[in-house]
C-alpha positions as a printed Julia matrix, in Angstrom:
416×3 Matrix{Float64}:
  20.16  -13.49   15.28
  20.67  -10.78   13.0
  21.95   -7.37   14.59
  20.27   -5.1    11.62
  17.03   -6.15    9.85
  16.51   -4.05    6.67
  12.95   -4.52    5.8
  12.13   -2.91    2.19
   8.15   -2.57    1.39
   5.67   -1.44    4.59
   2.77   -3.65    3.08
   0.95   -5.77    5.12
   3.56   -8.59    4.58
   6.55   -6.2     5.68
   4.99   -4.92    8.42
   3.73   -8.26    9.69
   7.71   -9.4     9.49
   8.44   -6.17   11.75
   6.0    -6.43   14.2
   7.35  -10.01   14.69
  10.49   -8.96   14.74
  10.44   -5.42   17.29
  10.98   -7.57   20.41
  13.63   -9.38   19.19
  16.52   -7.32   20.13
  17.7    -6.54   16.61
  18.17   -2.85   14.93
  14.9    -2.7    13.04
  14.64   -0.71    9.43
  11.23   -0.79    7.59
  12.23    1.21    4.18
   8.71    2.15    1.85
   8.85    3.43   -1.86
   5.32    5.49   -1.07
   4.59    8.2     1.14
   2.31    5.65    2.69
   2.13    2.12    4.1
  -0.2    -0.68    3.72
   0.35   -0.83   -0.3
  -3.05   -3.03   -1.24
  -4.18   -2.68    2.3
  -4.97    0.96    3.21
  -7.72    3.81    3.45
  -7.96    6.99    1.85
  -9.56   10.06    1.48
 -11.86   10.18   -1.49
 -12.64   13.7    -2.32
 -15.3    12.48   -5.26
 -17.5    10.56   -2.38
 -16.15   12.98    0.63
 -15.03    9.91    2.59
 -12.84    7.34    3.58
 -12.47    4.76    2.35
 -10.37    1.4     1.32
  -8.77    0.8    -1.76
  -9.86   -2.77   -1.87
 -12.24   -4.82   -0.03
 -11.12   -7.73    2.0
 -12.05  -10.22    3.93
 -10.37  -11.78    7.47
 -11.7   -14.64    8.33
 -11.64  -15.79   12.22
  -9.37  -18.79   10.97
  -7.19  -16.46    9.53
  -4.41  -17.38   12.39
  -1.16  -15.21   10.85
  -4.16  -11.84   10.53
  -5.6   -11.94   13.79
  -2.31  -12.5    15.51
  -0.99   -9.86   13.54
  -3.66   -7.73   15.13
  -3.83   -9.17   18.48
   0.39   -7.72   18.71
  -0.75   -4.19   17.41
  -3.63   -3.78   19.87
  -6.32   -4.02   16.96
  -7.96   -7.1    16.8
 -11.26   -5.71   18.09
 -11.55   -3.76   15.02
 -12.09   -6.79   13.02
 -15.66   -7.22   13.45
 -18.58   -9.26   12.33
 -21.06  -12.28   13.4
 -21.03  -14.24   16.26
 -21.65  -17.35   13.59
 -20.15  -18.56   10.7
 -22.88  -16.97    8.28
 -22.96  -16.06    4.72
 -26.6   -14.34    3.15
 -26.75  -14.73   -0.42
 -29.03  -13.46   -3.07
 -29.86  -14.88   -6.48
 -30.41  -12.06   -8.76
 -32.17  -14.64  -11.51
 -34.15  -16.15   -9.39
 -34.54  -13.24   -6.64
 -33.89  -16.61   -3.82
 -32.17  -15.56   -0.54
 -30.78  -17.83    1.71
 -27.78  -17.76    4.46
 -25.31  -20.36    4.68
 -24.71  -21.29    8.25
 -21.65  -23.51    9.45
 -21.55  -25.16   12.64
 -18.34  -25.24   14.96
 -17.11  -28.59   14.94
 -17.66  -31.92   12.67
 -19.55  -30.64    9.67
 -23.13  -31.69   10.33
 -24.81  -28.61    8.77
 -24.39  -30.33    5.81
 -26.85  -32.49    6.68
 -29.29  -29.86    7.79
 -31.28  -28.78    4.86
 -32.28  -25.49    6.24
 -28.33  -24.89    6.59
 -27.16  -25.87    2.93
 -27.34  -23.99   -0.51
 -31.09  -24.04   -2.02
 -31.46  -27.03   -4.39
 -28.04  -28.84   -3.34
 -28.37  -32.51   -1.7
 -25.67  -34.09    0.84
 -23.95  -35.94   -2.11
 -22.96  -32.98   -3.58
 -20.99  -31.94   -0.53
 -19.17  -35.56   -0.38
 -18.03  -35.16   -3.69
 -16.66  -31.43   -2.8
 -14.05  -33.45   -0.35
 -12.41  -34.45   -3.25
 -10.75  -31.0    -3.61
  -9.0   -31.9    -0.26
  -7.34  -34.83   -1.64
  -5.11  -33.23   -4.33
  -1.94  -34.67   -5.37
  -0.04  -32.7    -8.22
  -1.04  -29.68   -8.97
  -4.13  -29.29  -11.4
  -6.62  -27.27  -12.43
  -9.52  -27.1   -10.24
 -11.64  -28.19  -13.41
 -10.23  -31.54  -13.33
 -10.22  -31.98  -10.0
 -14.22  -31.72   -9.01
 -17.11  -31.3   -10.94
 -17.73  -27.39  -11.96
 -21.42  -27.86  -12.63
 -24.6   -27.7   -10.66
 -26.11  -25.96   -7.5
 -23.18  -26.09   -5.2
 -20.45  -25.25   -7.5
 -22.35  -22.37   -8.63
 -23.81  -21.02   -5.63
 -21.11  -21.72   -2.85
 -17.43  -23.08   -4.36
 -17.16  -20.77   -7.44
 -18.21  -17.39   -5.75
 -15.6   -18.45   -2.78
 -12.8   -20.11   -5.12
 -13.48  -16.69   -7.44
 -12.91  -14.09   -4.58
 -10.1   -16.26   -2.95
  -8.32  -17.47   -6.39
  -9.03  -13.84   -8.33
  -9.68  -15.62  -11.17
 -12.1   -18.35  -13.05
 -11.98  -21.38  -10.35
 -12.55  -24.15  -13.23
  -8.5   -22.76  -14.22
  -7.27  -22.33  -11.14
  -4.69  -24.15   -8.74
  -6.44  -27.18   -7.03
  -3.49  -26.9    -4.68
  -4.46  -23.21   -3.21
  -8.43  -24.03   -4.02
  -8.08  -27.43   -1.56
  -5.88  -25.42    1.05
  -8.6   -22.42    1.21
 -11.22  -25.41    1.46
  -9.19  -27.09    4.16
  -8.77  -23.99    6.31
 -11.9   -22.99    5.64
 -14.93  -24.8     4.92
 -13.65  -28.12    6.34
 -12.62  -26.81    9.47
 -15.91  -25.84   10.83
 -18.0   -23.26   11.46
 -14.98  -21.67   13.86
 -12.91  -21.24   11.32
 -15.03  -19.37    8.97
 -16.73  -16.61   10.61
 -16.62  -13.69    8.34
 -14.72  -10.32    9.72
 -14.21   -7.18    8.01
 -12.15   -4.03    9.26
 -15.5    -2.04    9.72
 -13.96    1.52   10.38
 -11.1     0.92    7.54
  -8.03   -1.19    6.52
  -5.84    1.89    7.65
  -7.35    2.34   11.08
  -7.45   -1.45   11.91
  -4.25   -3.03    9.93
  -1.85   -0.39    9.24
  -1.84    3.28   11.48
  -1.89    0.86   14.46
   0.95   -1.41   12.93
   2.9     1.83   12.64
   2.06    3.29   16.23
   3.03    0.05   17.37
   6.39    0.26   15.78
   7.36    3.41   16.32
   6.93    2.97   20.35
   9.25    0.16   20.19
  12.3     2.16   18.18
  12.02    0.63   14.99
  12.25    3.43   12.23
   9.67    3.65    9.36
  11.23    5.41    6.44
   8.38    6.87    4.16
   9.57    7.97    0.55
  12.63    5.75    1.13
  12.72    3.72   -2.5
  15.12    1.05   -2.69
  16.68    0.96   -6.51
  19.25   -1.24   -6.23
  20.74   -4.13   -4.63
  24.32   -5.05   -4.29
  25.6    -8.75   -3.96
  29.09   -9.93   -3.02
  30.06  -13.4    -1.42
  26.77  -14.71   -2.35
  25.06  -11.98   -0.28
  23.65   -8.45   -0.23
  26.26   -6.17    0.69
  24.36   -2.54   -0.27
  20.65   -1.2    -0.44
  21.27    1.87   -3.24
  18.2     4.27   -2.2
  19.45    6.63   -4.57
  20.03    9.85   -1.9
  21.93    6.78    0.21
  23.06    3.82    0.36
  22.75    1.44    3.62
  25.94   -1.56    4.11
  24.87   -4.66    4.86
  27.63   -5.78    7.59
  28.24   -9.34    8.73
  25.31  -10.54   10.83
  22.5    -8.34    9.21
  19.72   -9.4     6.62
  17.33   -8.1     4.61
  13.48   -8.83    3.95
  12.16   -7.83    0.56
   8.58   -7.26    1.14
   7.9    -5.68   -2.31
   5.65   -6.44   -5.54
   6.34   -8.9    -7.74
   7.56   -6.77  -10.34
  10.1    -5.04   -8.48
  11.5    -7.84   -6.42
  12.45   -9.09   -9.92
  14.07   -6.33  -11.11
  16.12   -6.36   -7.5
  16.86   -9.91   -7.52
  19.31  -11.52  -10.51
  17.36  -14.34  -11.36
  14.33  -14.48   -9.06
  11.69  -16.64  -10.5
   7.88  -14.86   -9.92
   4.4   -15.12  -11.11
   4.46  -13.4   -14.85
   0.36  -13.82  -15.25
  -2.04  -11.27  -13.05
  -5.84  -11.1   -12.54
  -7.63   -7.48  -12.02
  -9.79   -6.65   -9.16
 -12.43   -3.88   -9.76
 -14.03   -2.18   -6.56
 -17.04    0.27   -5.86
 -17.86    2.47   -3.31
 -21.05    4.24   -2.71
 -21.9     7.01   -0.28
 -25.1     6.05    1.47
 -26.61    4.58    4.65
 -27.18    1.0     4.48
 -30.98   -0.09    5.53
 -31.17   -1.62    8.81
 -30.91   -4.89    9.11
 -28.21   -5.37    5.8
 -25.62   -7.86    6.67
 -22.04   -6.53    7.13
 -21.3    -8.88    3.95
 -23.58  -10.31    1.32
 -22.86  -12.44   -1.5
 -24.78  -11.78   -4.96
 -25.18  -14.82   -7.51
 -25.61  -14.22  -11.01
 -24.78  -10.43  -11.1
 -21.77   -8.47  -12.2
 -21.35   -7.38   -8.82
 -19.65  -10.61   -6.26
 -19.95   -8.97   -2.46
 -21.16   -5.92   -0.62
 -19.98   -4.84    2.19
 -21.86   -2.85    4.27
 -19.88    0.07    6.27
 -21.26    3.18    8.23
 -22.56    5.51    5.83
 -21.01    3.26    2.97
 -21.99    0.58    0.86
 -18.86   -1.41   -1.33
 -18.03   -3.96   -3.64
 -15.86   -6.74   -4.69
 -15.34   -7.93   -8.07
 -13.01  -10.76   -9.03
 -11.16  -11.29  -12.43
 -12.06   -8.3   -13.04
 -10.19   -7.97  -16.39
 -13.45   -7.53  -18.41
 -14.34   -4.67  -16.64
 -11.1    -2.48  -16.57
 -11.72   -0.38  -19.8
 -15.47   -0.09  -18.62
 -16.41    3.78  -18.79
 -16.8     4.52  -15.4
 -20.09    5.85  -14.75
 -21.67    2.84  -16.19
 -19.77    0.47  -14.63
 -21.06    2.29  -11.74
 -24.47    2.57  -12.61
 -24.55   -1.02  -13.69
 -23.06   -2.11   -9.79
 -25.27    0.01   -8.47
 -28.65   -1.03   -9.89
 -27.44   -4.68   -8.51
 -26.92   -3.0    -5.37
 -29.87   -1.46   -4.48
 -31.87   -4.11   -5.51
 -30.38   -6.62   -3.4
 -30.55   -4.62   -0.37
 -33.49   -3.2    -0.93
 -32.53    0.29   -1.71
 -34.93    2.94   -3.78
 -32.47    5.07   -5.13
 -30.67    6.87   -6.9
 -27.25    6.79   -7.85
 -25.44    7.65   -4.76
 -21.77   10.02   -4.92
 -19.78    6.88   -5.81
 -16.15    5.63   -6.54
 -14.44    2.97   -8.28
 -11.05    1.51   -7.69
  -9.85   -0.51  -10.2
  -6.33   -2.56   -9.91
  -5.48   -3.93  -13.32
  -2.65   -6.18  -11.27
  -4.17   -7.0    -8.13
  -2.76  -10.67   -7.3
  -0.39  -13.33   -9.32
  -2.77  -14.92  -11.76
  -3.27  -18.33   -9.44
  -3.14  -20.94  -11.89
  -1.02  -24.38  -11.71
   1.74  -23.05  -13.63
   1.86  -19.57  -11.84
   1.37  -21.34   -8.42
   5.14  -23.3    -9.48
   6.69  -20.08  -10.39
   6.36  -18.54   -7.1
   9.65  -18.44   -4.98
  10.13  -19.88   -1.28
  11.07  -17.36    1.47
  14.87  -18.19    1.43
  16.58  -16.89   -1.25
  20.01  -18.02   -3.11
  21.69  -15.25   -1.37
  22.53  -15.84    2.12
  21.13  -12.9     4.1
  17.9   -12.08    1.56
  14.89  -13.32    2.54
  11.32  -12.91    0.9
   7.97  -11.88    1.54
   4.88  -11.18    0.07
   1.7   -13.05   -0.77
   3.36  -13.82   -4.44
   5.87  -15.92   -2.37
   5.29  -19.72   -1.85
   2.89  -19.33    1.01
   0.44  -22.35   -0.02
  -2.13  -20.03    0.0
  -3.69  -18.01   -3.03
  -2.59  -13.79   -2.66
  -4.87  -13.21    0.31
  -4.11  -10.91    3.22
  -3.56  -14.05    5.35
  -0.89  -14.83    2.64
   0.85  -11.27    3.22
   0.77  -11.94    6.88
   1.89  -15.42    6.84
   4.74  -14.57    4.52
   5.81  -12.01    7.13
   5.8   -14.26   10.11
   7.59  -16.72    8.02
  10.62  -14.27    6.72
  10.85  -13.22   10.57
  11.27  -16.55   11.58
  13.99  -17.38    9.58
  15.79  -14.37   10.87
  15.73  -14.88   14.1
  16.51  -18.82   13.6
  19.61  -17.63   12.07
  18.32  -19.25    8.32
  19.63  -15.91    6.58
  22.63  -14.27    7.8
């Protein structure tokens, strides 16, 4: 067991490695560039809307094992909220059809239920989907199933788009069948849909930091790492610039950092070179009774609203088109969708949008291969992050998992 744990990035990954890591008896460091933690995962104060809010939109689901355990250590888990059932209300803006997807616990009979399945698909459409959980090499999900027809385009693309971040017909049939897998295929238990109702911050991260703090391990805010140092085929020195940190015999050190800096740190480090944007919207209003905490929209520019007290948001995936957007109409335009499907008469609310021109590792076949496994060449370096080789697309369950995983091979000894 390592007697000092260096942990450079407080993101969701590197704090999920601390946590795991607090009881273990080691000397604890979390180091973070920012003056705040959570990178992609946090709330702020919006002066423009006079609110808090997230800077992204995302979703936990109760299968999510490495999230909800995550939370379950800090003391937050009952902040993750949502319905007692695995249920998903959609609205075709073409066609103006509503329906909710319902999922049984247990051996997939819904499927079999028409009053449970997409509008206008049959049960051999399903069947056929169970390809996608019999992948071999790596593909595109385009040549793996059938991207036509009611199903696809109601159900698998808008959950392959907001869990790949990118056009499902190009992306990895190797993350697409493990979301499927852990998902969809694993019953109605697995998928109930739970969103951090009073913010990311509050639930994920202020706890995660409360929770670390009681148990001695110090949180350095503002505390960049620049450089790394190797000798012996290990790190030797973190170079923050003010100060420097040795890395004696015994320690290790997690990156938990982007993608773009763990490659400038690292001599050599293969990572994802392609990324996919991710556009969000927030407007300042009071949702109409009865709106679902989450709602799916077919055939619009807007992908998901979430519905949060006094706020309605929204998710858009491969959001690349819309990053250059002026912002007002991009905001009128998501808006307009908004209102109609839940049944809003009004005007354009004080709004925000949040757009992320690099949001996750573009999660194609070839960028899937690129991404590096937890241990490193270097015998005490170990990495984390959902742009590591998790098996799952970037996802916050990816972060998590990555953490859990880089912990793990500290304490087993695997890297020092």
């Amino acid at each position: 067991m390592a007697r000092t744990v260096h942990i450079i990035g407080a993101g969701l990954a590197g704090l999920a490695a601390a946590v795991r890591l607090a009881p273990s008896g080691a000397t604890v460091v979390v180091h973070e560039a920012t003056a705040y933690p959570g990178g992609r995962c946090r709330s702020f104060f919006d002066r423009t809307i006079g609110m808090t809010i997230d800077n992204g939109n995302h979703l936990v689901l109760s299968g999510n094992r490495s999230v909800l355990s995550y939370a379950e250590a800090i003391g937050s888990a009952a902040g993750l909220v949502g319905p007692a059932a695995a249920e998903f209300p959609f609205v075709d803006l073409t066609s103006n059809e509503r329906w909710t997807l319902r999922i049984n616990d247990g051996l997939p009979w819904w499927i079999f239920d028409k009053s449970r399945r997409v509008p206008g698909t049959h049960l051999g459409d399903y069947l056929r989907l169970w390809r996608l959980l019999r992948v071999g090499a790596d593909a595109p999900v385009g040549q793996v199933i059938d991207c036509s027809g009611s199903l696809y385009q109601r159900l698998v693309h808008p959950l392959l788009l907001a869990a790949l971040n990118l056009e499902p017909r190009e992306g990895s049939a190797a993350l697409a069948s493990a979301v499927v897998r852990e998902t969809l295929a694993a019953g109605g238990q697995a998928c109930r849909p739970l969103i951090a109702r009073e913010g990311l911050g509050p639930v994920l991260i202020e706890p995660a930091i409360e929770h670390l703090r009681g148990r001695n391990v110090e949180v350095r805010l503002d505390h960049e790492l620049r450089a790394m140092r190797f000798s012996d085929g290990k790190v030797a020195e973190l170079d923050f610039g003010a100060d420097t940190a040795s890395i004696g015999a015994g320690d290790a050190v997690i990156l938990a950092v982007p993608t773009h800096a763990a490659a400038a740190l690292v001599p050599g480090l293969s990572t994802p070179q392609g990324y996919r944007a991710i556009a969000n919207a927030h407007f300042r209003i009071d949702a109409p009774p009865g709106t679902p905490p989450m709602l799916g929209i077919i055939n619009g520019t807007t992908e998901w609203v979430f519905a949060f007290p006094g706020r309605l948001s929204v998710t858009i995936s491969n959001a690349d088109r819309l990053m250059d957007v002026p912002r007002a109409m991009l905001a009128q335009t998501i808006w307009q969708e908004v209102s109609r499907a839940v049944g809003i008469a009004a005007e354009l609310p004080p709004w925000q949008i949040v757009r992320e021109r690099r949001a996750t590792f573009a999660a194609t076949p070839e960028e899937n291969d690129r991404r590096p496994a937890a241990r490193t060449e270097w015998g005490n370096l170990v990495l984390a992050g959902d742009w590591t080789a998790t098996g799952l697309p970037a996802t916050l369950e990816s972060a998590a998992r990555s953490g859990h995983r880089a912990a793990e091979l500290v304490m087993s000894g695997s890297s020092v």
